[in-house]
C-alpha positions as CSV (number, residue, x, y, z in Angstrom):
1,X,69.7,-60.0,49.2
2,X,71.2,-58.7,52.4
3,X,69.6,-56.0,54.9
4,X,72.8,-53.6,53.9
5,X,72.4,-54.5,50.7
6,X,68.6,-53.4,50.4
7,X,70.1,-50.0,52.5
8,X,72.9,-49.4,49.5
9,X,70.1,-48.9,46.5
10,X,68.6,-45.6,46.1
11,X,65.7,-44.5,46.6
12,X,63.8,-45.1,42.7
13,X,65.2,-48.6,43.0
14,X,63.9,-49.2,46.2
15,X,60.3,-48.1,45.0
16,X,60.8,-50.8,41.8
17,X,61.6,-53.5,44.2
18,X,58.9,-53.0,46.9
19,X,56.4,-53.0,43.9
20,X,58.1,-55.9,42.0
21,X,57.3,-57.9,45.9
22,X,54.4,-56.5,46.0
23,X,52.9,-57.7,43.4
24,X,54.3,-61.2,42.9
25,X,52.7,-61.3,46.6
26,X,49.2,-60.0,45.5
27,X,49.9,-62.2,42.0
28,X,50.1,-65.8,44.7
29,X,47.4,-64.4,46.9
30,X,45.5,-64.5,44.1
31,X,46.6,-68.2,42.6
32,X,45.6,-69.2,46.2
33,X,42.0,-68.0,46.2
34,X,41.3,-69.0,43.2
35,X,42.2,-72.5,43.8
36,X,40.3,-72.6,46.8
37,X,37.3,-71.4,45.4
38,X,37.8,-73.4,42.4
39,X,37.7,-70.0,40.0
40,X,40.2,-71.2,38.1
41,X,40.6,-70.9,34.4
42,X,38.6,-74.7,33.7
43,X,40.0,-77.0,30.3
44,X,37.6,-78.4,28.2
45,X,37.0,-81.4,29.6
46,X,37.0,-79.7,33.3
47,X,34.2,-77.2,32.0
48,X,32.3,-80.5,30.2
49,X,32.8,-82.4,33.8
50,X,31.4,-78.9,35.8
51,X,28.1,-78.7,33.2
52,X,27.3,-82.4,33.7
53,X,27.6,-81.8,37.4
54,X,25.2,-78.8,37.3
55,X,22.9,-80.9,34.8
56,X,22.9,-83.7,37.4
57,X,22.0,-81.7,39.9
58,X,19.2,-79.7,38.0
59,X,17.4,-83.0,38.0
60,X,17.8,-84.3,41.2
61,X,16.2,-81.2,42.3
62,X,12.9,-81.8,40.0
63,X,13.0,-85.3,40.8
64,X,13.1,-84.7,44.3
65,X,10.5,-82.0,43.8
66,X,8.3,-84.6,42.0
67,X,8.6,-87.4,44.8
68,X,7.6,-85.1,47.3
69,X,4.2,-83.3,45.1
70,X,2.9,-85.5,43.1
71,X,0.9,-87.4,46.2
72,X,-1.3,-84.4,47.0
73,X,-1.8,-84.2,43.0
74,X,-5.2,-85.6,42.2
75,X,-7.1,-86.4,39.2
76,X,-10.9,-85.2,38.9
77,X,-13.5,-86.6,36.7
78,X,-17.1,-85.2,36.0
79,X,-20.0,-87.9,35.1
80,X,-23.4,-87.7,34.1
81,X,-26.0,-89.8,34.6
82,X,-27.7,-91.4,31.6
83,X,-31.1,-93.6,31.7
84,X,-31.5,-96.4,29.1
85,X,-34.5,-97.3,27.6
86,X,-34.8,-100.3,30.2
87,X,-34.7,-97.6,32.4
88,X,-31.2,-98.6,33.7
89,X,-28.8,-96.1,35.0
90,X,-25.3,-95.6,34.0
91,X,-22.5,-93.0,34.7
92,X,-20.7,-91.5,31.3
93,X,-17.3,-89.1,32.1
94,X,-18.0,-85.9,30.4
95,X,-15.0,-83.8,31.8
96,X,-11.7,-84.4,34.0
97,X,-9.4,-81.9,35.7
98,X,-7.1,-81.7,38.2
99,X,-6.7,-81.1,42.0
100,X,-4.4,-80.9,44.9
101,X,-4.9,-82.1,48.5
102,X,-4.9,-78.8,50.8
103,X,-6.2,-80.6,53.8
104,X,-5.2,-83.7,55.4
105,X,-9.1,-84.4,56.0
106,X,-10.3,-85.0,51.9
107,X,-10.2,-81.1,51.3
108,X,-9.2,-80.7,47.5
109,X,-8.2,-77.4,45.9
110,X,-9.5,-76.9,42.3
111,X,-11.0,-74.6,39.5
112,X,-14.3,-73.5,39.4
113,X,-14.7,-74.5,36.1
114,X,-13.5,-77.6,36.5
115,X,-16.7,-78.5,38.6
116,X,-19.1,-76.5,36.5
117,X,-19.5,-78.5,33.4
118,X,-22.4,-79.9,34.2
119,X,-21.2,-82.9,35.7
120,X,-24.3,-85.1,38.2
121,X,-21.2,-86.4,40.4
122,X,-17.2,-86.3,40.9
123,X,-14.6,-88.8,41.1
124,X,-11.6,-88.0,42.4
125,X,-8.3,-90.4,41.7
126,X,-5.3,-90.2,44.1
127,X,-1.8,-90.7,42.9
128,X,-1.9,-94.3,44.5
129,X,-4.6,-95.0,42.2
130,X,-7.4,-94.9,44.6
131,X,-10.7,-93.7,43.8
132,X,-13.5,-91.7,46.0
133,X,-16.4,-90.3,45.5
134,X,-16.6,-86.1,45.7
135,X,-19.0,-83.8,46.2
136,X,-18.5,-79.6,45.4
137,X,-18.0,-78.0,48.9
138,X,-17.8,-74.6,48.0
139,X,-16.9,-72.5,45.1
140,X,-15.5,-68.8,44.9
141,X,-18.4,-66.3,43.2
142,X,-15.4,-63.9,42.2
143,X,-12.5,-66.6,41.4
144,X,-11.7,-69.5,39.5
145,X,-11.6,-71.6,42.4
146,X,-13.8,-74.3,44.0
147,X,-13.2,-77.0,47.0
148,X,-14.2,-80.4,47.0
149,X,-14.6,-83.1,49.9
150,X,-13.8,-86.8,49.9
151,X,-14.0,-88.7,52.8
152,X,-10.1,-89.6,53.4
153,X,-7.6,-89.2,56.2
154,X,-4.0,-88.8,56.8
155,X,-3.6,-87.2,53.6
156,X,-0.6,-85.5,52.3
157,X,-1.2,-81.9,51.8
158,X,0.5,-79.5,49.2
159,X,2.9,-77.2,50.6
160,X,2.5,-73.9,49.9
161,X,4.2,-70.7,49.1
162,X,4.1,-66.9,48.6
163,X,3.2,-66.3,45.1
164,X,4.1,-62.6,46.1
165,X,8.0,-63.0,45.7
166,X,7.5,-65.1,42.5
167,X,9.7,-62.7,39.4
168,X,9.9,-63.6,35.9
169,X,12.3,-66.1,34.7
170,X,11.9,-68.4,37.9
171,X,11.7,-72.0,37.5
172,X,8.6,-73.4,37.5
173,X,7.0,-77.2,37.8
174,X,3.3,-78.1,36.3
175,X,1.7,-81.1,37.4
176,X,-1.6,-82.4,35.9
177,X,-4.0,-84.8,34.7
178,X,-2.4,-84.0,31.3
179,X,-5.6,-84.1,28.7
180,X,-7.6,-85.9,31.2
181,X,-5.7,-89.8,30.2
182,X,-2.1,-88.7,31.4
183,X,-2.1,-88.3,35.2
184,X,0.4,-86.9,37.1
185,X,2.4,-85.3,34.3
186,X,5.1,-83.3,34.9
187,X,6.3,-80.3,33.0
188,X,8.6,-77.2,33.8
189,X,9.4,-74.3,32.4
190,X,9.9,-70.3,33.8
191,X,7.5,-67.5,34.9
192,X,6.8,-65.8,31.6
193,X,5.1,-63.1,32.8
194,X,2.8,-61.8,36.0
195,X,-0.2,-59.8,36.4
196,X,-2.0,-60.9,33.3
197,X,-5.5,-60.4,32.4
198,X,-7.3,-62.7,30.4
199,X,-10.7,-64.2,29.5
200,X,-11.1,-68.0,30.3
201,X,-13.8,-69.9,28.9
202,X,-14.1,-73.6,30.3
203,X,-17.3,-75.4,32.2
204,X,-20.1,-73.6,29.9
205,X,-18.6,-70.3,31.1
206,X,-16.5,-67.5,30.4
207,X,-15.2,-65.5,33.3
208,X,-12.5,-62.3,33.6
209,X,-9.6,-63.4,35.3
210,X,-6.7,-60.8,36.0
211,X,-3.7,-60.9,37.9
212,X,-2.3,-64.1,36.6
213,X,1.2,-65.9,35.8
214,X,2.0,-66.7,32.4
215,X,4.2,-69.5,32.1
216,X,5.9,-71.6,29.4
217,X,5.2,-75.0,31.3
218,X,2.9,-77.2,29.1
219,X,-0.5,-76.5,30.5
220,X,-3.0,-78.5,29.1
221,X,-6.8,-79.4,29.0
222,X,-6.8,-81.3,32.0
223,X,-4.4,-79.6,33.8
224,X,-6.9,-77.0,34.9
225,X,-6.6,-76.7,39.1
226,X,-3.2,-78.3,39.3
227,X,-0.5,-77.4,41.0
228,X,2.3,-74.6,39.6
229,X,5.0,-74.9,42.1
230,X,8.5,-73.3,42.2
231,X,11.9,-75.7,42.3
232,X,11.5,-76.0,46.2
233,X,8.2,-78.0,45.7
234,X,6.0,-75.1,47.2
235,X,2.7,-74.5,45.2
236,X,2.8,-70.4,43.8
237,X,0.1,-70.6,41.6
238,X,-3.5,-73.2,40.2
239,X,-2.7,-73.9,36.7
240,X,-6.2,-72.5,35.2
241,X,-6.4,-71.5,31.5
242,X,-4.3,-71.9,28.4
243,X,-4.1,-69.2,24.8
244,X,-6.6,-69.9,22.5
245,X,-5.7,-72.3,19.3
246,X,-2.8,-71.9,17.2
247,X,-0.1,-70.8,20.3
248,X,2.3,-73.0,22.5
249,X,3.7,-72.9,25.3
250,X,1.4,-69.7,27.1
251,X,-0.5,-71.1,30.2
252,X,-1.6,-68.7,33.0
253,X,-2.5,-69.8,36.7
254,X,-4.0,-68.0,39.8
255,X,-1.5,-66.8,42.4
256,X,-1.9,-69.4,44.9
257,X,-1.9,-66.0,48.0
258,X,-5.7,-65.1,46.3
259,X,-6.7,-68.7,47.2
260,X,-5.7,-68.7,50.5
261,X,-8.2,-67.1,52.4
262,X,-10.7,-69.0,50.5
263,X,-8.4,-72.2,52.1
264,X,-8.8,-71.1,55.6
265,X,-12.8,-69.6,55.2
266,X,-13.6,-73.7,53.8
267,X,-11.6,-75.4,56.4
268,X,-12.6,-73.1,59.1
269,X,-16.7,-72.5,58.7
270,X,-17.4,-75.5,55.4
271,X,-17.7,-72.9,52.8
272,X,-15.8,-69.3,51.5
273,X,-16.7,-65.9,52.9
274,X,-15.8,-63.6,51.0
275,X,-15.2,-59.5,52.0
276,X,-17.7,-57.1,50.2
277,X,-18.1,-53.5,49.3
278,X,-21.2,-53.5,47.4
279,X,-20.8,-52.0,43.7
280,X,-21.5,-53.0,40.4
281,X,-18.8,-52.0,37.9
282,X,-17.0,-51.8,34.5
283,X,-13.5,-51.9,34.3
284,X,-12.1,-48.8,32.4
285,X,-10.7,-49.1,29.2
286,X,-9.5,-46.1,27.0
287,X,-12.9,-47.0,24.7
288,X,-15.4,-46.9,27.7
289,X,-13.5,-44.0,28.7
290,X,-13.4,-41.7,25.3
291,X,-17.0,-42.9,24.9
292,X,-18.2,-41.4,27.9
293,X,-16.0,-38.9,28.3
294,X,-14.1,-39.6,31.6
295,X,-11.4,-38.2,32.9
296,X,-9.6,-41.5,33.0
297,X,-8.4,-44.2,31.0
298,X,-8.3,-46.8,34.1
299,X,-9.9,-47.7,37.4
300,X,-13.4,-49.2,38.2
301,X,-16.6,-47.1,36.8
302,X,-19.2,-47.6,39.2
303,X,-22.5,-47.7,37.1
304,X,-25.4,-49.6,37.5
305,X,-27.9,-51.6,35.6
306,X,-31.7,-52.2,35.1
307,X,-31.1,-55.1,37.6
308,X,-29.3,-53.8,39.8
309,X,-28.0,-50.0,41.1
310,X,-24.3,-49.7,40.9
311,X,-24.3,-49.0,44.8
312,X,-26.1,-51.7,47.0
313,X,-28.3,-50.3,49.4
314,X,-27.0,-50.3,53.1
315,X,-23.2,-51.8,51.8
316,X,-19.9,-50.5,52.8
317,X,-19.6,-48.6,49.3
318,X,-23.3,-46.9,50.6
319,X,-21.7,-46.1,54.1
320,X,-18.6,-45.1,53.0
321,X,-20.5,-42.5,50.2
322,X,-19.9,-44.0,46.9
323,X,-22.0,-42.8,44.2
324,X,-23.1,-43.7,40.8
325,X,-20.4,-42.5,38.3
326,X,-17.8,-42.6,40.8
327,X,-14.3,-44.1,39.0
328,X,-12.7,-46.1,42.2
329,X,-8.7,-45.5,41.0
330,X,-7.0,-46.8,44.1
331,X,-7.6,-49.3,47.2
332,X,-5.2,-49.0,50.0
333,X,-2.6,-47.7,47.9
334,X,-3.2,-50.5,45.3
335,X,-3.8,-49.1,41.8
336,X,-7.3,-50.4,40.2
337,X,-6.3,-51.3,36.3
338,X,-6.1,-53.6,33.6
339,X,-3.9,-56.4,35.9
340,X,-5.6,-55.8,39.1
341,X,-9.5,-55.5,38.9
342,X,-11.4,-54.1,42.1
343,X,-12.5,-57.5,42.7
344,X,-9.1,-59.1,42.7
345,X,-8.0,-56.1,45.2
346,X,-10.9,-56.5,47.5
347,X,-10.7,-60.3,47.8
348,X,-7.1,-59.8,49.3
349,X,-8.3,-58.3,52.1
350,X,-10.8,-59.7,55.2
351,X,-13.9,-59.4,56.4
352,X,-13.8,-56.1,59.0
353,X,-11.0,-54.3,57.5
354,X,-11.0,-50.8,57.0
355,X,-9.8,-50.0,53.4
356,X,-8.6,-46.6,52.2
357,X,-10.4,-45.7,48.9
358,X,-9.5,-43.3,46.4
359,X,-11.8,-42.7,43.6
360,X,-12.9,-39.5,40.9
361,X,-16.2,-37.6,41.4
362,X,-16.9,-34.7,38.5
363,X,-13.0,-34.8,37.5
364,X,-11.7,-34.4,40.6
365,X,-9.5,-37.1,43.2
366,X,-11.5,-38.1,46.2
367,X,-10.5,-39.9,49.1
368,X,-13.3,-42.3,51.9
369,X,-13.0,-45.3,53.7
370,X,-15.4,-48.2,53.9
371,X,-15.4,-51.4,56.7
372,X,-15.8,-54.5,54.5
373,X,-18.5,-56.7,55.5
374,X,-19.3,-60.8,54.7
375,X,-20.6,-60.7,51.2
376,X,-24.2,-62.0,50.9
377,X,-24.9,-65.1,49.6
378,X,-27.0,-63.9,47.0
């Protein structure tokens, strides 16, 4: 169409044809892009060809994840000692677990429980398939978690990451010594859930453990202080306890940022220091709380026992004013509940901070402030 052509047509028309360009212009703009960015409505086949591609690559990223992990996975086993009636001396394996290299030097990352089952001596089994003696360097008098030592160099450590970003539905890898005869296996799954509280029994014990991530990786006996990583490789949590009988697929493991300080206490001094306030304590449930009348269903109630008072003589929780019957609610701005126990919120700080307390005293909100100190050894 001419210029004088386009000048001849009245106005209406005019406004119909600059849409009509308009849009077939927008219309090929758009055909463009979405080639380019491949967006294009896919056939069949195409959309079989794009699922096996994202399948493909789905597993190259756990098998590249496994190559790099599984040498700082290590298997653990507990022995006893037994004397026979020719008064010979022999070694029985009574318990096995699982560890992960967190120091280039022999340092292994484990469970407490693993190392508590009343085992004389430890073996520990690289990925290689070499063996070394272990002995128990340290273990954590408020965690799940205990460090052993083998006399190795030039290991490969675990890398590891912030357990504080992990969400549910991530992707998850388990490794372990699966039962204590498979080692080194390898399961995924997702991040069920965070923050939950359970009771773990394992190594003659039971202990309160809160603040953990469920996940539907297989997690089995023998798995215990193996490495939960996320698809990069980096370990986010210490696989630690499974449900009790008759459930599948619920496993729970420590957030790997409550082990950290414990990491750099061992490799820094040869055992863990831990930071201290100085109370005994029941965690708050609505039927302690109904029962003796508080004011609240939740928080730490301070209360003491034939043993021992509730506050320690000369402690932070002395210094700062803490009494008997006081209900700690809040620490630094962290609330004290069912998923995060004063224990749990204490060990995430250091020895010599300040921390902001809030607590309840005859019904009514308080606020103090205690310096944490190195917890005793006893």
């Amino acid at each position: 169409m001419k210029t004088q052509d386009i000048k001849q047509i009245s106005f209406p028309k005019k406004l119909v044809f600059v849409f009509i360009v308009a849009f077939a212009g927008g219309l090929l703009g758009a055909l463009i892009l979405l080639v380019v960015t491949g967006r294009l409505p896919l056939t069949r086949e195409a959309k079989i060809d794009q699922i096996k591609k994202i399948s493909v690559s789905e597993n190259s990223a756990i098998i590249d994840l496994v190559k790099k992990v599984s040498p700082s996975v290590v298997s653990i086993t507990s022995n006893a000692s037994k004397v026979n009636v020719l008064g010979q001396t022999s070694e029985t394996q009574i318990g096995a677990g699982t560890g992960m290299i967190v120091g280039e030097n022999g340092l292994i990352l484990t469970n407490k429980h693993v190392v508590e089952g009343g085992g004389d001596s430890f073996t520990v089994i690289t990925s290689d398939g070499k063996e070394y003696s272990a002995k128990v360097l340290a273990k954590d008098p408020s965690a799940d978690i205990a460090f052993l030592k083998i006399e190795a160099n030039s290991l490969k450590p675990v890398e590891l990451g912030d357990s504080s970003t992990v969400q549910v539905g991530q992707r998850v890898v388990a490794i372990g010594n699966a039962l204590g005869q498979f080692q080194n296996t390898v399961t995924t799954g997702i991040i069920s859930g965070i923050k939950r509280p359970i009771i773990a029994s394992g190594g003659n014990t039971n202990e309160s453990l809160s603040n953990l991530f469920q996940t539907d990786a297989a997690i089995n006996p023998g798995n215990s202080g193996g490495p939960l990583t996320n698809i990069d490789g980096q370990v986010i949590g210490i696989n630690t306890a499974v449900a009790g009988e008759g459930t599948q697929n619920i496993g729970f493991a420590i957030p790997i940022n409550e082990a950290k300080n414990d990491i750099a206490s061992v490799e820094a001094t040869g055992k863990i220091t831990k930071p201290y306030l100085g109370v005994h304590y029941i965690p708050l449930t609505k039927e302690i709380a109904t029962k003796n009348k508080l004011p609240v269903n939740e928080g730490a109630y301070l209360v003491g026992s034939n043993n021992s008072p509730a506050i320690l003589p000369g402690s932070p929780a002395d210094k700062a004013g803490l009494a008997d019957g006081d209900i700690i609610i809040k620490i630094d701005g962290v609330k004290i509940d069912k998923t995060n126990s004063l224990a749990s919120a204490i060990g995430g700080f250091k020895i010599n901070d300040k921390v902001k307390i809030i607590y309840i005293r005859g019904g009514k909100e308080r606020t103090t402030e205690a310096k944490l100190t190195e917890k005793p050894e006893d």
